[in-house]
C-alpha positions as CSV (number, residue, x, y, z in Angstrom):
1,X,-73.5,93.9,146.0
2,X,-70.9,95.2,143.5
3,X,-73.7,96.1,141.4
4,X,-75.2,98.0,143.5
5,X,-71.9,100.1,144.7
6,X,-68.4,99.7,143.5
7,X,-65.8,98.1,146.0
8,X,-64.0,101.2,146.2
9,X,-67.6,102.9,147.7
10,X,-68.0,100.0,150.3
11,X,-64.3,100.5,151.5
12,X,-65.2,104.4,152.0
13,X,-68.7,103.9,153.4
14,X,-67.6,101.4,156.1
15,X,-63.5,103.0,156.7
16,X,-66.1,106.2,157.6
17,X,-68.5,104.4,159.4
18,X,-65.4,102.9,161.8
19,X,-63.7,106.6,162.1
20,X,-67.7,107.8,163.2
21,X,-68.1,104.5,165.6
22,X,-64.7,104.7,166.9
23,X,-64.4,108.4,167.4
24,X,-64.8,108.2,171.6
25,X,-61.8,106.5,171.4
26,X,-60.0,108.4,168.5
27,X,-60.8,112.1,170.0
28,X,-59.8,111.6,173.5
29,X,-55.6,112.4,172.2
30,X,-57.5,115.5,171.5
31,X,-59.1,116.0,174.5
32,X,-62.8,116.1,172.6
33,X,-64.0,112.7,173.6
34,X,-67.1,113.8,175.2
35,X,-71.0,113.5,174.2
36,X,-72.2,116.6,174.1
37,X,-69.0,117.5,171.3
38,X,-69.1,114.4,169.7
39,X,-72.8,114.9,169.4
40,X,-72.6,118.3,167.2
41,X,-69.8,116.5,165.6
42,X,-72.4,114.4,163.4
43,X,-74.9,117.4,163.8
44,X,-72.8,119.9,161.4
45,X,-71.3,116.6,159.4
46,X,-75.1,115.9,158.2
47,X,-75.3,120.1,157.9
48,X,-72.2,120.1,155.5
49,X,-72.8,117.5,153.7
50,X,-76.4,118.3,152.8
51,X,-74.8,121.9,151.8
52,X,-72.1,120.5,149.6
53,X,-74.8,118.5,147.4
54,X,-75.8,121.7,146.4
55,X,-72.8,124.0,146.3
56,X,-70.4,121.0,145.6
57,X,-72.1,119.2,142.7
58,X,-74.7,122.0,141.1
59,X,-72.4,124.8,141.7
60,X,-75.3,127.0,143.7
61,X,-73.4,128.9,146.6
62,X,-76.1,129.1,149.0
63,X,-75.5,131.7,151.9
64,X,-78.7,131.0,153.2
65,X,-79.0,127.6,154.3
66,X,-79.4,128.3,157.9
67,X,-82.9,129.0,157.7
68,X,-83.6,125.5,156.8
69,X,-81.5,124.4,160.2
70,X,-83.7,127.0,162.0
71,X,-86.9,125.7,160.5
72,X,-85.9,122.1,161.3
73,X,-85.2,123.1,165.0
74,X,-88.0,124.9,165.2
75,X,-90.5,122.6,164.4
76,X,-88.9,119.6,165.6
77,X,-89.4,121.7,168.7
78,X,-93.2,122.3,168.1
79,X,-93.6,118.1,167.5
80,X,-92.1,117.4,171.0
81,X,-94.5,119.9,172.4
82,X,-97.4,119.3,171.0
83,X,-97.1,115.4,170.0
84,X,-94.8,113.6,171.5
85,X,-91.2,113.5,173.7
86,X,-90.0,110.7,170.6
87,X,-87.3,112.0,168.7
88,X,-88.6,110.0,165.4
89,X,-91.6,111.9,164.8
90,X,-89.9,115.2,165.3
91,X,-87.3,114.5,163.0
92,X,-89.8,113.4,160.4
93,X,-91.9,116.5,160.7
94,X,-88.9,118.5,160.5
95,X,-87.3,117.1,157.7
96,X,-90.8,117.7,155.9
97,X,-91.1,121.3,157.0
98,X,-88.0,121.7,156.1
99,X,-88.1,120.6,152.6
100,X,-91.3,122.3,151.8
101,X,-89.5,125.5,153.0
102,X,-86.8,124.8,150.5
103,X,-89.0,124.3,147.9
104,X,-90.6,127.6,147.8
105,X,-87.4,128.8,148.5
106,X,-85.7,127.6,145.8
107,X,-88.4,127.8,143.2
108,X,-87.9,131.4,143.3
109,X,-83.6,131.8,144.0
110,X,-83.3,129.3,141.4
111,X,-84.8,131.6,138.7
112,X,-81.1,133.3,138.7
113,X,-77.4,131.8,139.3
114,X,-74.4,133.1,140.4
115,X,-73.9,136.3,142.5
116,X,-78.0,136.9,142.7
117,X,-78.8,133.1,143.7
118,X,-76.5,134.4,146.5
119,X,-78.4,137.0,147.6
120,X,-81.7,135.6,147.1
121,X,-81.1,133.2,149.8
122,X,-79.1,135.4,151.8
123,X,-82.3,137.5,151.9
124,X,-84.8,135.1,152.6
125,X,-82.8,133.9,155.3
126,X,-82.5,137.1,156.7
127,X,-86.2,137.7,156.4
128,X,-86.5,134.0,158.1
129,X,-84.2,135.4,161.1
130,X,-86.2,138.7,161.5
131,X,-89.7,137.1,161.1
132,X,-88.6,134.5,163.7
133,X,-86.9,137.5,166.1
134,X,-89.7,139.9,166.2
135,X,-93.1,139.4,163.7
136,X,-93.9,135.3,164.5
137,X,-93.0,135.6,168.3
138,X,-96.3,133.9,169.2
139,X,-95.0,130.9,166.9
140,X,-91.0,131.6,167.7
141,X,-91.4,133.0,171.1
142,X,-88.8,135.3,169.7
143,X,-85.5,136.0,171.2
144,X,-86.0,134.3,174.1
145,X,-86.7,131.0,172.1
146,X,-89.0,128.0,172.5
147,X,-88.6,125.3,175.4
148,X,-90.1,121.9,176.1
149,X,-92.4,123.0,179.3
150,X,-94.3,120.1,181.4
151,X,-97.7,121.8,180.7
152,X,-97.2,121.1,176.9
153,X,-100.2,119.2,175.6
154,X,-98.0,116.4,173.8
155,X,-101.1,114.6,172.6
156,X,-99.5,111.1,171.8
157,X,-97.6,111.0,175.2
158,X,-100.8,111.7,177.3
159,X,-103.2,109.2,175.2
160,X,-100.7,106.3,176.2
161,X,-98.8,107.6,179.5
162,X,-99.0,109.8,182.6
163,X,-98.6,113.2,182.5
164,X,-94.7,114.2,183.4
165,X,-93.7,115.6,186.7
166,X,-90.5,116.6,185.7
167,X,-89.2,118.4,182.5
168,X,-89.6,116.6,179.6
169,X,-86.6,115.4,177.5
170,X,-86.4,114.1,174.1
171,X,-86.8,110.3,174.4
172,X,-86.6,107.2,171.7
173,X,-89.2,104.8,173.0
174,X,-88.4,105.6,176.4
175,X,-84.4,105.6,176.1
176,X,-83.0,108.7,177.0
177,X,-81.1,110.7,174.0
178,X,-78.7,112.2,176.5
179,X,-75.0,111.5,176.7
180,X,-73.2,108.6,174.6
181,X,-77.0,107.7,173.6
182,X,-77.2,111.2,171.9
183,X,-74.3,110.6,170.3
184,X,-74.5,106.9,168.6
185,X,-78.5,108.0,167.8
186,X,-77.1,111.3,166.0
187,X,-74.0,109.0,164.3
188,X,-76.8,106.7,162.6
189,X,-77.7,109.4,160.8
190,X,-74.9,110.8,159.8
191,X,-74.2,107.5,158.2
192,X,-76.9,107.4,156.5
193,X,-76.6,111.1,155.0
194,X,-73.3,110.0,153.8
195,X,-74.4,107.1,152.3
196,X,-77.5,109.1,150.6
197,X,-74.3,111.9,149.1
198,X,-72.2,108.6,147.8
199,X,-75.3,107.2,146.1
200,X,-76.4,110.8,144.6
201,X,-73.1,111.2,143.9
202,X,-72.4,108.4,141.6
203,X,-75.9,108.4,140.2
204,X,-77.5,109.4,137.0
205,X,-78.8,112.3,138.8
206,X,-75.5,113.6,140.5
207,X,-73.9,113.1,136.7
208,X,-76.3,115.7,135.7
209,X,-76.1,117.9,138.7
210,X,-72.2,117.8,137.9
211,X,-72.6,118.7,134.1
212,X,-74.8,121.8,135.5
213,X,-71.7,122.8,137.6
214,X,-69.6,122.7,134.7
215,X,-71.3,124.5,132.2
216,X,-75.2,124.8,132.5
217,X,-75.6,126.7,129.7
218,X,-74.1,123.9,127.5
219,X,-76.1,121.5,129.4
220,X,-79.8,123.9,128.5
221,X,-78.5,123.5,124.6
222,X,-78.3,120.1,124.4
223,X,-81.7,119.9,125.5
224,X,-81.8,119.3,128.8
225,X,-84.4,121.3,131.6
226,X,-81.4,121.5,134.2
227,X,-84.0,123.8,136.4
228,X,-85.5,120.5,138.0
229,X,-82.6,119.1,138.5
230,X,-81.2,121.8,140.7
231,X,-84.4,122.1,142.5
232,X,-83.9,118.7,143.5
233,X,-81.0,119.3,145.1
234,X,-81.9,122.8,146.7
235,X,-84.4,120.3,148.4
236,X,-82.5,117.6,149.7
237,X,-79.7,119.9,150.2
238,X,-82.3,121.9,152.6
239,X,-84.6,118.8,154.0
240,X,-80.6,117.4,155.4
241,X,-80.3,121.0,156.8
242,X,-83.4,120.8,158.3
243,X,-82.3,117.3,159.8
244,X,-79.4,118.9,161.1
245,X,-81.7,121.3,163.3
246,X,-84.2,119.0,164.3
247,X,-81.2,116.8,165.8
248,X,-79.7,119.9,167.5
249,X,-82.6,120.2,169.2
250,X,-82.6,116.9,170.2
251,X,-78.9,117.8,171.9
252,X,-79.9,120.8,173.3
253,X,-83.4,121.0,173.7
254,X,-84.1,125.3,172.5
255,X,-85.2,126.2,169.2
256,X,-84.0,130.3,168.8
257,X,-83.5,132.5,165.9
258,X,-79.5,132.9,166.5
259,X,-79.8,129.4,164.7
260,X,-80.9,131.5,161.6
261,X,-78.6,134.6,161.6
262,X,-76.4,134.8,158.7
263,X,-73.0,133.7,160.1
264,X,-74.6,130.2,160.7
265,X,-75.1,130.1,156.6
266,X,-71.2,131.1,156.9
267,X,-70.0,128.6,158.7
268,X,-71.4,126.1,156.7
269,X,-69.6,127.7,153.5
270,X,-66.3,127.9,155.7
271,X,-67.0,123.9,156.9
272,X,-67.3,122.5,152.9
273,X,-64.4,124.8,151.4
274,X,-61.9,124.4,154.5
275,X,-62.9,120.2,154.3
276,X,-63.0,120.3,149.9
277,X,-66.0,121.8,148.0
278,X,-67.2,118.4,146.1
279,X,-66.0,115.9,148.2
280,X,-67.8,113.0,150.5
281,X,-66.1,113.1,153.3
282,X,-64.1,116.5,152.8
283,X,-67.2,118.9,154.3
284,X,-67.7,116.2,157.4
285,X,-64.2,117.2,158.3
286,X,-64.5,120.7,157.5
287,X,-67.4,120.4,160.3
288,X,-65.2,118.9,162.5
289,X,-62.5,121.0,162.8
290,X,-64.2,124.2,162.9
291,X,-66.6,123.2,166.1
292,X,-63.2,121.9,167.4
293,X,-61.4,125.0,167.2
294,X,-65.1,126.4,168.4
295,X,-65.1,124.4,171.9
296,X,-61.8,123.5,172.7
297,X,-59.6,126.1,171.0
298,X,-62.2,129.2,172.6
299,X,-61.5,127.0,176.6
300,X,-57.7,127.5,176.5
301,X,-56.6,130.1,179.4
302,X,-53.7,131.3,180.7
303,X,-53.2,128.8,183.1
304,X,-53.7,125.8,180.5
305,X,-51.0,127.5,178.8
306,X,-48.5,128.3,181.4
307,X,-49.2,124.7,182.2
308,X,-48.4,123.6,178.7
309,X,-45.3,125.7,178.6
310,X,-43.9,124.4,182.1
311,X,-40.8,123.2,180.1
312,X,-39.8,126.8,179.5
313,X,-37.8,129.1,182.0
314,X,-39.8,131.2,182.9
315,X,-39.2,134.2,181.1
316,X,-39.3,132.6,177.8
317,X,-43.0,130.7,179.6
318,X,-44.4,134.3,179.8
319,X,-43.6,135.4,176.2
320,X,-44.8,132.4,174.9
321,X,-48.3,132.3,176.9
322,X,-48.3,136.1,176.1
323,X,-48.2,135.2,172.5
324,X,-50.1,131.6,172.1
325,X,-52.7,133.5,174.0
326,X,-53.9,135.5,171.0
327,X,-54.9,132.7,168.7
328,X,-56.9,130.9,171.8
329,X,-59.7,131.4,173.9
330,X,-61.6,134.4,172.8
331,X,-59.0,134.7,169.9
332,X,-60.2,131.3,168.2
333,X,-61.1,133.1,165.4
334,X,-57.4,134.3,164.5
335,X,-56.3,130.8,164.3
336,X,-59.3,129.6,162.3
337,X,-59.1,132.3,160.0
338,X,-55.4,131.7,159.5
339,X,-56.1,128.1,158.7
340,X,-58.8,128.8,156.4
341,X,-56.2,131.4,154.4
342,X,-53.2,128.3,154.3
343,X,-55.5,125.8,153.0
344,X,-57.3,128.5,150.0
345,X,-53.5,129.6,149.3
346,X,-52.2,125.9,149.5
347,X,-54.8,123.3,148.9
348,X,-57.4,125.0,147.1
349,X,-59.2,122.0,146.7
350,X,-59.4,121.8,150.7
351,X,-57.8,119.7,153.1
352,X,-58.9,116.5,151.1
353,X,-56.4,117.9,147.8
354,X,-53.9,117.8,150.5
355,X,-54.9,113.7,151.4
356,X,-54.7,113.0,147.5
357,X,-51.4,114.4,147.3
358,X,-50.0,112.5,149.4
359,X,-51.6,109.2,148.3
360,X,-50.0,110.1,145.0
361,X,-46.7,111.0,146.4
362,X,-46.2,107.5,147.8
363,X,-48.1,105.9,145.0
364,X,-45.5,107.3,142.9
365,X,-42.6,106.2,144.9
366,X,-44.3,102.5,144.7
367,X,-44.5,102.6,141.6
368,X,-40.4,104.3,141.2
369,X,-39.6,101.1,143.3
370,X,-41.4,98.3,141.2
371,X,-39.9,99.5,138.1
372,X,-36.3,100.0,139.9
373,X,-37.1,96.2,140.7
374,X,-37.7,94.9,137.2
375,X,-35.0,96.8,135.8
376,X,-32.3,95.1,137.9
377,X,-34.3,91.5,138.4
378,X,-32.3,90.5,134.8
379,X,-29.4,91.8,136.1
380,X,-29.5,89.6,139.0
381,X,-30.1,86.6,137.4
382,X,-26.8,87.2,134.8
């Protein structure tokens, strides 16, 4: 087993795993311990994560990644119509779509780096968004968006089982995938794209995909074709994407092309940077924090916050809900936008540079106290 990862890896992998399994129990403090939350919790950890192998190891800023999570929902969407209400085969077909997608994608963006690999996928995700909004409605069913109906022909379901009554639901052999079921079924996977990043990470491959990052040019000289190697990762950065929106779908069952627009490429850039560009588990919290802030952050009224306030008299209550009210509810995006600005100025390397600080910090006083021991262990025995 050591061989096969280091015993610093299996501490990570399974201290995650617990923080994942036990997060029903750790969120409620935070008032976020419920399903449907916890759910898009592992959704946008697996969406971040599969961005970061790209822009974290290869160095590729990618502000178009959200057409591979619109592609994933989309035809994870067109499986449970047209195959089956089982989640497994959606997910595979979407994850296959998906990557084939990124491949073309990227055989093209990657012909340039910097600035213009930016903007080549910022434009074919646009053109994804526009085609699904308006030119492939008969595929898309545009801005109204595609819905699992009861007259679906779902080919699989009806060779084995009666037709439906009621409207369908995504399923895993019969188990519903709504509720706490939803959110352990999304959690395996999100296990499982973390352990795929620590294994590409530590790899041969992710050695090479971090050489690119540091100077590709350096890396061409020596003799090296880096142009496969970031392909790779365009791929299985955009397949984990796509996995991301296939499971969304499983959540809430409508595929639509706001999942494409640009600012959901955006977040995904604000996620890895805010939780530390590079990192395992630093885009996973990233995630985290910003659909917190989205959902319960964007609920907070007046009333919560005259209610929070209570110990105030009351003219000091009303300045302070006055003033607290800006950065909440619909003004969400003032608090996350000052967070984002503290953590560039003051952790560049994200809110994981801020954990390894402090690791240091009381390494270093462990290690102040040891020697302060040895030096006055002789002078306690004269």
């Amino acid at each position: 087993m050591t061989t096969f990862m280091s015993r610093r890896d299996l501490i990570l992998f399974f201290g995650f795993a617990a923080v994942v399994l036990l997060l029903p129990i750790l969120a409620q403090p935070f008032g976020a311990a419920y399903p449907d939350l916890l759910q898009r919790f592992m959704i946008f950890g697996i969406f971040a994560i599969g961005f970061n192998i790209l822009f974290g190891l290869t160095g590729y800023l990618s502000f178009g990644h959200a057409a591979f999570f619109g592609v994933g929902s989309y035809a994870a969407m067109w499986s449970f119509k047209l195959l089956s209400t089982n989640a497994l085969p959606a997910i595979i077909f979407a994850v296959v779509i998906a990557g084939v997608f990124a491949l073309a994608i990227g055989f093209v963006s990657l012909r340039r780096s910097g600035i213009y690999f930016s903007i080549l996928t910022l434009a074919f995700a646009q053109m994804s968004y526009n085609l699904a909004y308006s030119v492939l409605t008969p595929i898309t069913n545009g801005e109204t968006g595609l819905r699992m109906a009861i007259a679906d022909p779902r080919v699989l379901d009806r060779l084995f089982f009666e037709a439906p009554v009621a409207q369908p639901v995504p399923s895993l052999f019969g188990f519903s995938l709504s509720g706490w079921n939803g959110f352990f079924f999304s959690a395996i996977f999100l296990l499982a794209t973390f352990f795929l990043a620590m294994r590409i990470t530590n790899s041969p491959f992710g050695m090479m995909l971090k050489g690119i990052k540091s100077n590709q040019n350096r890396m061409n000289y020596t003799g090296f074709n880096t142009r496969p190697y970031t392909l790779t990762a365009f791929v299985i950065s955009g397949m984990l994407a796509g996995l991301a929106g296939a499971l969304l779908v499983v959540t809430d069952p409508l595929a639509g092309a706001e999942r494409m627009r640009w600012t959901a490429s955006g977040e995904v850039v604000l996620m890895t940077i805010l939780g530390g560009v590079g990192t395992l588990v630093g885009p996973v919290l990233g995630a985290w924090i910003i659909k917190y802030f989205e959902n319960i952050f964007s609920s907070f009224n007046d009333n919560i916050l005259s209610a929070f306030f209570s110990f105030l008299p009351e003219g000091a209550r009303e300045i302070a809900v006055t003033v607290s009210s800006k950065f909440v509810g619909d003004g969400w995006h003032l608090t996350l936008g000052l967070v984002f600005v503290l953590i560039v100025v003051f952790l560049p390397g994200g809110i994981m540079e801020g954990v390894r600080r402090i690791a240091a910090r009381f390494s270093k006083a462990d290690r102040d106290g040891t020697a302060r021991e040895r030096r006055l262990a002789p002078k306690a025995a004269e």
